[in-house]
N, C-alpha and C positions, 0 to 999 in steps of 0.2 A: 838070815832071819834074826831077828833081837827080839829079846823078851824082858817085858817092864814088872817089877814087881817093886809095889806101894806097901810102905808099914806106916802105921801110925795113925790118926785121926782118931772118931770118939767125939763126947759130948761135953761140952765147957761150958759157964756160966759168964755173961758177958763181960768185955775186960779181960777175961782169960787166952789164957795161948796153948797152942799148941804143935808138933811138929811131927810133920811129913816127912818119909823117907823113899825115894826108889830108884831099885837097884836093875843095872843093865847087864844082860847075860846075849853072846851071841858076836855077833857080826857088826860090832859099835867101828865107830871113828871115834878117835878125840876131836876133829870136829865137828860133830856132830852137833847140831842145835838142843838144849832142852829146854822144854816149856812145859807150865802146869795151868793148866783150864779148870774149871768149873762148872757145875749143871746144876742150876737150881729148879724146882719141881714148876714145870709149865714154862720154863724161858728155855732159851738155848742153851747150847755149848760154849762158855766165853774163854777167851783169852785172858789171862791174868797176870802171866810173867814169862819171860824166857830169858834164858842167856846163854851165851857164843863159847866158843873155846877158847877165849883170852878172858872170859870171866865180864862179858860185856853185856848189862843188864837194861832190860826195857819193864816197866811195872804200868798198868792198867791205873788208872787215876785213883779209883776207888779204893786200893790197896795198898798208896805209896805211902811210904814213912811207918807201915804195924806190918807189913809183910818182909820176909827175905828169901830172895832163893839163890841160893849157891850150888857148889857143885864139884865130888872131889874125881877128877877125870881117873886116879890108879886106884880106886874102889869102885869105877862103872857108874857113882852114886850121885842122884840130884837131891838135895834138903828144901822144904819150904818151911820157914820158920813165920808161924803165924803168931802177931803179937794184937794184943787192944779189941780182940774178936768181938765182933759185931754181929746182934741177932740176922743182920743178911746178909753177913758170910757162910751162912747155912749152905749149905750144897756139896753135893759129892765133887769131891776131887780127883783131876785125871795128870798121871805124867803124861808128858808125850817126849818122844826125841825121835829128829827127823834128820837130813842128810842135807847137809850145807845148801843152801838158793834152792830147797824145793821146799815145798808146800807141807806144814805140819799134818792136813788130812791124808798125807801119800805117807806118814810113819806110822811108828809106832806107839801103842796106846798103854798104858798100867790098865790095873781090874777095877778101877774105880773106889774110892775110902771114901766113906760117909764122915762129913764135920756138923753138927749141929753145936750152934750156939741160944743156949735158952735160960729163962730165969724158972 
């Protein structure tokens, strides 16, 4: 069993940044895939970023060049460093880390942190 806990988020004013932290407790791999999704109110669940355990990154179009997500594997911890924040980048933010070639809905999920970017 692994368990995700998310620090960070809060409300910015646009142009503003701010950074996400979540820590893994439990039965991790350093391989281990981590990815952080998004929910904004009436869309789905999206994808927004993951990266591999060589630190190999994939970023969602709408993200790439104001977002970063890294990853320090000997503190269990994934960072999303969000930069240039956009009123819809509003949405609660999810960790996830799932187990090398399976499917992020078969892992594990953080408690969800609310970002709101407003003027």
């Amino acid at each position: 069993q692994v368990s995700l806990v998310e620090l960070g988020g809060g409300s910015v004013q646009p142009g503003g940044a701010l950074r996400l932290a979540c820590t893994a407790s439990g039965s991790t791999f350093t391989s281990d895939i981590k990815a952080w999704f998004r929910q904004a109110p009436v869309k789905q669940r999206e994808l927004v970023a993951r990266i591999g355990s060589f630190g190999d990154k994939n970023y969602t179009d709408s993200v790439k060049g104001r977002f970063t997500i890294s990853r320090d594997n000997a503190r269990k911890t994934t960072y999303w460093q969000m930069n240039r924040l956009k009123p819809e980048d509003t949405a609660v933010y999810y960790c996830n880390q799932h187990r090398l070639l399976t499917h992020p809905a078969h892992g594990y999920w953080g408690q969800g942190t609310q970002v709101t970017v407003s003027s």
